[in-house]
TIFIKOL-348004 format. One record per residue (C-alpha): residue in one letter; x, y, z; residue number from 1. Coordinates in Angstrom, 2 decimals, always signed. Layout:
# residues N
<pt><code>A</code><u>X</u><v>Y</v><w>Z</w><pos>NUM</pos></pt>
...
//
This chain:
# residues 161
<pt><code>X</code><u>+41.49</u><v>+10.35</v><w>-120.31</w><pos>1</pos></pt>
<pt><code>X</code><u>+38.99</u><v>+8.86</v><w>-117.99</w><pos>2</pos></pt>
<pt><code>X</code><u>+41.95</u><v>+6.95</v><w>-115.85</w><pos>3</pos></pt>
<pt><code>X</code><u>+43.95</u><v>+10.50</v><w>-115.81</w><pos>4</pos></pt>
<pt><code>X</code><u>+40.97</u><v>+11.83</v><w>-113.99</w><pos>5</pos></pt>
<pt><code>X</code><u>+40.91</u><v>+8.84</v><w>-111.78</w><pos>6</pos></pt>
<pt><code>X</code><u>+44.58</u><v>+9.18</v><w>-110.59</w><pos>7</pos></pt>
<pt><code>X</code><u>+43.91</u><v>+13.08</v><w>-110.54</w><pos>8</pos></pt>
<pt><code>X</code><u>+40.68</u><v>+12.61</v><w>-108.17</w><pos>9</pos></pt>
<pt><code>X</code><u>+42.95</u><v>+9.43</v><w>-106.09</w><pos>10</pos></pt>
<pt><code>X</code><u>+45.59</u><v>+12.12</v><w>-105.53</w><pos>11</pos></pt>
<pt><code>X</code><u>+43.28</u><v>+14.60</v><w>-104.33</w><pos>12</pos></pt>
<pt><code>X</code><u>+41.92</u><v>+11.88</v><w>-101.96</w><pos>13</pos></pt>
<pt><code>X</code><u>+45.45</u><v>+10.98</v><w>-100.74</w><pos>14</pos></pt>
<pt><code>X</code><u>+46.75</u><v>+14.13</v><w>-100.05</w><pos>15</pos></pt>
<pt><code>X</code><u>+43.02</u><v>+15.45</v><w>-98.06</w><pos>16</pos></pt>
<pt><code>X</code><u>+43.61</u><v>+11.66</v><w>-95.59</w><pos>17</pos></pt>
<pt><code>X</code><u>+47.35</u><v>+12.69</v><w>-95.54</w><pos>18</pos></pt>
<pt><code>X</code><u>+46.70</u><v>+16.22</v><w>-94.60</w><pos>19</pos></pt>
<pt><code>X</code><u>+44.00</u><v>+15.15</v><w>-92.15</w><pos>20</pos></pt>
<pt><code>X</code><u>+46.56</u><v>+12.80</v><w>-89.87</w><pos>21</pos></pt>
<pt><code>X</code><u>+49.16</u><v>+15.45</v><w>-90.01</w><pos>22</pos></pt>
<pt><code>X</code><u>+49.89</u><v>+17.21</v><w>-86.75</w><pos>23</pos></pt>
<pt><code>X</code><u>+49.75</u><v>+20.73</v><w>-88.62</w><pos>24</pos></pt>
<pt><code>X</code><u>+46.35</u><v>+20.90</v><w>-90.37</w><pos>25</pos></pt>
<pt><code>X</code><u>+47.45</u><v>+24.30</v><w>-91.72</w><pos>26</pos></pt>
<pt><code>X</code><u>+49.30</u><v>+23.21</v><w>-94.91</w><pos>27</pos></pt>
<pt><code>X</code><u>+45.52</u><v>+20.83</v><w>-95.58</w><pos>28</pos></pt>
<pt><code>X</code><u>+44.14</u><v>+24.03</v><w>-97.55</w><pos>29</pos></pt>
<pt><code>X</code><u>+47.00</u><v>+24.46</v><w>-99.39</w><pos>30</pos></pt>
<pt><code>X</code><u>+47.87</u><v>+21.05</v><w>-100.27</w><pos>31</pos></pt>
<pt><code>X</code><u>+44.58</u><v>+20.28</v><w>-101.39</w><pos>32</pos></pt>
<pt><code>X</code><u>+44.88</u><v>+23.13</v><w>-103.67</w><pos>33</pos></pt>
<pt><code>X</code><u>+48.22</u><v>+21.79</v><w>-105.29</w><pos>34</pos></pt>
<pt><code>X</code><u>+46.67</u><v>+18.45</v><w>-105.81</w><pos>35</pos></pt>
<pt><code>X</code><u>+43.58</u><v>+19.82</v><w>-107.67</w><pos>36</pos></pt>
<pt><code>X</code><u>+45.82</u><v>+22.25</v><w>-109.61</w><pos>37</pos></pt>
<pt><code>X</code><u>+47.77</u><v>+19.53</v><w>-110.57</w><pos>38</pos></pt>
<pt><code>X</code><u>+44.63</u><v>+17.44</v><w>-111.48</w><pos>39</pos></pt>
<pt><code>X</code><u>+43.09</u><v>+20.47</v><w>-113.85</w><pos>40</pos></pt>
<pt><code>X</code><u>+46.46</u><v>+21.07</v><w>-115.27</w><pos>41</pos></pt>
<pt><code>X</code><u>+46.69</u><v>+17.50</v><w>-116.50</w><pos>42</pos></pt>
<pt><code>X</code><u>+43.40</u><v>+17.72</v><w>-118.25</w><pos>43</pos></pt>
<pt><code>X</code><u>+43.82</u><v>+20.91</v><w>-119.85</w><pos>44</pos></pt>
<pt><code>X</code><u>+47.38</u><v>+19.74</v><w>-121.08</w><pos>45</pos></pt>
<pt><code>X</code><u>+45.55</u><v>+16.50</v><w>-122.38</w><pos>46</pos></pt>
<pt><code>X</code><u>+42.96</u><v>+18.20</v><w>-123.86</w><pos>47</pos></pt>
<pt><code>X</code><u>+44.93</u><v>+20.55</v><w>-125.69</w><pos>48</pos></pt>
<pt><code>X</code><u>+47.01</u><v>+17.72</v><w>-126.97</w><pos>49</pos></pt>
<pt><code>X</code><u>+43.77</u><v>+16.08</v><w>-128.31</w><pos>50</pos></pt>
<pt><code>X</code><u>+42.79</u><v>+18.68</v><w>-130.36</w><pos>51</pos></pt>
<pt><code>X</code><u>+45.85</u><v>+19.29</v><w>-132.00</w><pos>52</pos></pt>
<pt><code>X</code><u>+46.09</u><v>+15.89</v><w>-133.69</w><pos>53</pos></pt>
<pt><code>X</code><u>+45.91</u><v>+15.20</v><w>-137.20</w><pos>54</pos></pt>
<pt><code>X</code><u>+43.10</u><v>+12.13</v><w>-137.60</w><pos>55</pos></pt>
<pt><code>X</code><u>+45.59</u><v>+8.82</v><w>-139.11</w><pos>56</pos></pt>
<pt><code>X</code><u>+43.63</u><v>+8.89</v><w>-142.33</w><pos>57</pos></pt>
<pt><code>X</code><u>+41.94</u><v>+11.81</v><w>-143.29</w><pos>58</pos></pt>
<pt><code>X</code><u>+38.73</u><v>+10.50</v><w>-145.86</w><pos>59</pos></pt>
<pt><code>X</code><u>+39.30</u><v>+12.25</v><w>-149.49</w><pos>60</pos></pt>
<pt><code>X</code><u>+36.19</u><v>+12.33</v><w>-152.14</w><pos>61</pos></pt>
<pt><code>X</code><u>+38.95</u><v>+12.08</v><w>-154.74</w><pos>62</pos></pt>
<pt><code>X</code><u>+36.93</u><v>+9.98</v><w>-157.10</w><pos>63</pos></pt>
<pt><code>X</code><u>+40.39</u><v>+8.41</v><w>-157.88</w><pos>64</pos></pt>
<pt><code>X</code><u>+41.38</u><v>+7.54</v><w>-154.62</w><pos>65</pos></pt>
<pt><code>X</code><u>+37.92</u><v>+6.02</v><w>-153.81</w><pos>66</pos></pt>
<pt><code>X</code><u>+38.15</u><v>+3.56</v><w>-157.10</w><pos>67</pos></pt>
<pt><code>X</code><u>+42.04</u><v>+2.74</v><w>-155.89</w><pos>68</pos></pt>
<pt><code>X</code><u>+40.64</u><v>+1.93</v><w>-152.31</w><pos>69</pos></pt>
<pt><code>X</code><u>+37.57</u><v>-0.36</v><w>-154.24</w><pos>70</pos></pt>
<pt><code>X</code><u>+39.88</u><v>-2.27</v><w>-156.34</w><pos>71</pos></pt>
<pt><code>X</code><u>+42.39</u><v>-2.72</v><w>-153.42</w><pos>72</pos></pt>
<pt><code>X</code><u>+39.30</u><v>-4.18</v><w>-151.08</w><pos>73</pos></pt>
<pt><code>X</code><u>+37.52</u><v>-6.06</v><w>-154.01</w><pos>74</pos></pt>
<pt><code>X</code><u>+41.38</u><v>-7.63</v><w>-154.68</w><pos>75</pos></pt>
<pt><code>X</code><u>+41.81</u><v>-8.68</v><w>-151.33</w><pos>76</pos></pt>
<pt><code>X</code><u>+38.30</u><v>-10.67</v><w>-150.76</w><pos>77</pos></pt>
<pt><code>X</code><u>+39.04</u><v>-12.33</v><w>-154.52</w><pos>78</pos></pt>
<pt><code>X</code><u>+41.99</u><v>-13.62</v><w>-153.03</w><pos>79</pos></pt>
<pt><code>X</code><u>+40.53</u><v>-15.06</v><w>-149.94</w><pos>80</pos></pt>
<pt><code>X</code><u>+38.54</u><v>-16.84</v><w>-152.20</w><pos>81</pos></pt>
<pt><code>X</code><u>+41.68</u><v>-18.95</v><w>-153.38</w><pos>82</pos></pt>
<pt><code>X</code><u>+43.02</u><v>-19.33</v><w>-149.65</w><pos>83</pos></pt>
<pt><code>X</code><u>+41.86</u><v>-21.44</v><w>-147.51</w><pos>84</pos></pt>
<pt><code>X</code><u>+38.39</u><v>-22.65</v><w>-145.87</w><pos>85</pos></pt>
<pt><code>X</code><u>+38.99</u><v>-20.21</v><w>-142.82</w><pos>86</pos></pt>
<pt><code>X</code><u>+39.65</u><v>-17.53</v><w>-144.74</w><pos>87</pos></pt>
<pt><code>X</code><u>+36.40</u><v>-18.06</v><w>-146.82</w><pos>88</pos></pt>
<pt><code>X</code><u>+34.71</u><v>-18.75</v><w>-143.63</w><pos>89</pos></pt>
<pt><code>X</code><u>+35.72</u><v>-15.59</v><w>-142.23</w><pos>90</pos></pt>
<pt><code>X</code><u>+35.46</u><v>-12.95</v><w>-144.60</w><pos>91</pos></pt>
<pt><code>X</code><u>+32.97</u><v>-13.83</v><w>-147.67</w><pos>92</pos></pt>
<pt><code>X</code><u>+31.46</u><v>-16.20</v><w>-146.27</w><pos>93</pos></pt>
<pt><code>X</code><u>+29.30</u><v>-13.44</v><w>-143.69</w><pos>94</pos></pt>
<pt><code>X</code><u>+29.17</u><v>-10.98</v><w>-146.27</w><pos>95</pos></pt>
<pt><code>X</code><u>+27.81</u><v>-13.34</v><w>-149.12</w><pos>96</pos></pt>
<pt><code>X</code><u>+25.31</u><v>-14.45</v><w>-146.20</w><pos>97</pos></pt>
<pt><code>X</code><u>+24.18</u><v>-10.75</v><w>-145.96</w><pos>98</pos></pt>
<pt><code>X</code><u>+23.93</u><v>-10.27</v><w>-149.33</w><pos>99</pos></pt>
<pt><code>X</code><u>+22.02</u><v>-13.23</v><w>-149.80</w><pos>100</pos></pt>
<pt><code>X</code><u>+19.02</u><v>-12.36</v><w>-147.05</w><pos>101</pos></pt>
<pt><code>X</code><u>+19.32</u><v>-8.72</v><w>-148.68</w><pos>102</pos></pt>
<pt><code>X</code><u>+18.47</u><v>-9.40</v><w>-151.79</w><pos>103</pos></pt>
<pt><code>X</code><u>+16.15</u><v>-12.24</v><w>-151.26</w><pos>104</pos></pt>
<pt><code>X</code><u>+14.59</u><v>-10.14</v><w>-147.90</w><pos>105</pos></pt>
<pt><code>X</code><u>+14.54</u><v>-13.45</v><w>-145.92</w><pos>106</pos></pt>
<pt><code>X</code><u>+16.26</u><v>-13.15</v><w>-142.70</w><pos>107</pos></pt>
<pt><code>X</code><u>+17.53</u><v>-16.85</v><w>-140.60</w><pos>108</pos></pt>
<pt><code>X</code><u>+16.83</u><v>-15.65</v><w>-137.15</w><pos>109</pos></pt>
<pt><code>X</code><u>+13.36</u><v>-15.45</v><w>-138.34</w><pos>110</pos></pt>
<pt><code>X</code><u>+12.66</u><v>-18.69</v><w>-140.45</w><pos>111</pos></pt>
<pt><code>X</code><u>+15.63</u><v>-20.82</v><w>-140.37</w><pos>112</pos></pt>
<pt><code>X</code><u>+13.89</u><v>-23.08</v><w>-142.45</w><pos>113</pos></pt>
<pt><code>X</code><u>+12.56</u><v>-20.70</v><w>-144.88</w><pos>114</pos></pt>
<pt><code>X</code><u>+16.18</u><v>-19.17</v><w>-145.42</w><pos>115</pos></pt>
<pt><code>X</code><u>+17.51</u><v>-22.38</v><w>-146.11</w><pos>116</pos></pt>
<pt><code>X</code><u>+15.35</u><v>-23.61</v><w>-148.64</w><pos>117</pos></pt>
<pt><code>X</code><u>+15.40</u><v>-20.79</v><w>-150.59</w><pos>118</pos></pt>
<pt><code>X</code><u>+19.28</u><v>-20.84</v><w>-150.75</w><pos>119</pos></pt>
<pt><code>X</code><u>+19.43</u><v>-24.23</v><w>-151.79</w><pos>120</pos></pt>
<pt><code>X</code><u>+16.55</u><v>-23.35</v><w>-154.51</w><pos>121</pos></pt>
<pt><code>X</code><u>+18.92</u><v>-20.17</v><w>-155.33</w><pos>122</pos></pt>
<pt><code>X</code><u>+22.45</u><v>-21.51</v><w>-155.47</w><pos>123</pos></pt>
<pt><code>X</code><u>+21.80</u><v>-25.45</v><w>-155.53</w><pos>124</pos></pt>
<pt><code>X</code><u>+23.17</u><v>-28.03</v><w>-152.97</w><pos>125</pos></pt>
<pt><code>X</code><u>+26.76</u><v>-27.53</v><w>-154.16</w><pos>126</pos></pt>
<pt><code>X</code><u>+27.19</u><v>-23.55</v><w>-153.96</w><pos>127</pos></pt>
<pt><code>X</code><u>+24.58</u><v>-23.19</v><w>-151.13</w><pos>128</pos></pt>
<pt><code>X</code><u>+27.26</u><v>-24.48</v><w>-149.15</w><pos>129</pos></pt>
<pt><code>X</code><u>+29.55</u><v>-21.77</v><w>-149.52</w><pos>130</pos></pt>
<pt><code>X</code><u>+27.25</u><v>-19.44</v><w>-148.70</w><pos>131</pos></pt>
<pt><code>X</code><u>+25.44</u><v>-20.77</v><w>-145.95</w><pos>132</pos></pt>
<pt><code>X</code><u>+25.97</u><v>-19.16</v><w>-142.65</w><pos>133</pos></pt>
<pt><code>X</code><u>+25.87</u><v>-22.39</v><w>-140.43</w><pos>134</pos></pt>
<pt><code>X</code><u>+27.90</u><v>-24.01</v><w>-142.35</w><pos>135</pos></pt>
<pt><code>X</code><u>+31.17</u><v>-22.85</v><w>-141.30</w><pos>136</pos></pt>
<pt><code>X</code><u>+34.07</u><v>-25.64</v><w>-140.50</w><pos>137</pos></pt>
<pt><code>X</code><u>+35.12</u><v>-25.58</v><w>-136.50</w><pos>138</pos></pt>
<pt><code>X</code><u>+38.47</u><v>-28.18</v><w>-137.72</w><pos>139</pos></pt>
<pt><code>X</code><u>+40.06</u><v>-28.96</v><w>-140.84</w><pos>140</pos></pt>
<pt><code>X</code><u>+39.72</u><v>-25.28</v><w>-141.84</w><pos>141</pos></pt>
<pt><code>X</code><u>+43.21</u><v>-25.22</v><w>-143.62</w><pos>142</pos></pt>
<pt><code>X</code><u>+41.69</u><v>-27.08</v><w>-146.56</w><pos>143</pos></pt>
<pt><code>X</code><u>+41.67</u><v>-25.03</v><w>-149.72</w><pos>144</pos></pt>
<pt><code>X</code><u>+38.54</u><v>-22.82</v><w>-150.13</w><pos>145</pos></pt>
<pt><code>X</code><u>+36.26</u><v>-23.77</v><w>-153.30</w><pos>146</pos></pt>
<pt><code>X</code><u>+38.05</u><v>-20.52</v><w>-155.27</w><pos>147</pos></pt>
<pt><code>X</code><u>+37.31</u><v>-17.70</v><w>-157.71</w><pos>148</pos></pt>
<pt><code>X</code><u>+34.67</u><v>-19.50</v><w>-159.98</w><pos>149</pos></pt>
<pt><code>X</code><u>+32.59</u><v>-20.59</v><w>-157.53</w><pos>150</pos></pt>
<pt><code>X</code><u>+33.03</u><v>-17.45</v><w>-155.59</w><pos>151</pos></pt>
<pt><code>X</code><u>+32.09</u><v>-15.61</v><w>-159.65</w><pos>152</pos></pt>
<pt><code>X</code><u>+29.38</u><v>-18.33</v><w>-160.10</w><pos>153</pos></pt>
<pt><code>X</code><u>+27.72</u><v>-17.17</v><w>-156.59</w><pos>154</pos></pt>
<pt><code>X</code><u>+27.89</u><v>-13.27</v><w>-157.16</w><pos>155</pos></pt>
<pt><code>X</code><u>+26.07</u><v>-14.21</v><w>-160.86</w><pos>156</pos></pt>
<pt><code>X</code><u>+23.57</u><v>-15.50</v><w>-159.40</w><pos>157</pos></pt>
<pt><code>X</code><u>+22.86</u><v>-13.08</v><w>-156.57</w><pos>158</pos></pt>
<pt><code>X</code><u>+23.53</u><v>-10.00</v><w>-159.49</w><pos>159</pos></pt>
<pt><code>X</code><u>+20.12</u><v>-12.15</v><w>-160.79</w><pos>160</pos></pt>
<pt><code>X</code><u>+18.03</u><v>-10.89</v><w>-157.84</w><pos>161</pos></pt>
//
């Protein structure tokens, strides 16, 4: 929308510095007034064609629908959990790392220390690491991720919170 109104605005600019080095300045009023007709004809049409669409997905309360959407999401992050180490670090990793500080209420960017030590005092040395937030691989992320234990062992022990 915003760069229809541009051009719409650029054409009325064009056709006023047009109109003003013409030898007849008598067609200036009336070409000015085709080029902002034009311009508020385009946004009307534009408009109008706005409203009139359907939104892609329309959200349903269909209890049904919402459990098929929940198992469909909750089977797609179980599987990242048997890809690889980029897929872990991408997509649990940050969430277990938010579910972690919520639960526990610590927060990193306050007490990076503090967060730490209580996730290793949580999970242990050996899961804390797949939790961890800074501890995600920058090469050799193609490695297998630790899998669907550990990723069952670490949701145990959060459900303990």
């Amino acid at each position: 929308m915003n760069k229809r109104v541009v051009a719409g605005i650029l054409l009325v600019v064009v056709v006023e510095v047009c109109a003003i080095f013409a030898p007849d300045r008598r067609a200036v009023l009336w070409a000015s007034g085709a080029a902002v007709a034009m311009l508020l004809l385009g946004v009307r049409w534009f408009l109008s064609s706005a409203d009139t669409g359907e939104p892609d997905e329309p959200k349903s309360n269909d209890p049904a629908e919402l459990l098929q959407r929940w198992v469909s999401h909750t089977e797609t992050l179980v599987s990242r959990a048997e890809s690889t180490r980029t897929d872990w670090d991408r997509h649990l990793r940050p969430r277990l790392a938010r579910e972690f500080a919520s639960a526990t209420g610590q927060r990193q960017h306050k007490d990076p220390a503090a967060f730490d030590a209580t996730g290793r005092m949580l999970f242990g040395p050996q899961l804390w690491q797949w939790v961890d937030p800074n501890n995600v691989a920058r090469k050799g992320g193609n490695v297998p991720g630790p899998g669907r234990e550990v990723l069952n062992e670490i949701l145990r022990r959060l459900e303990l919170l």
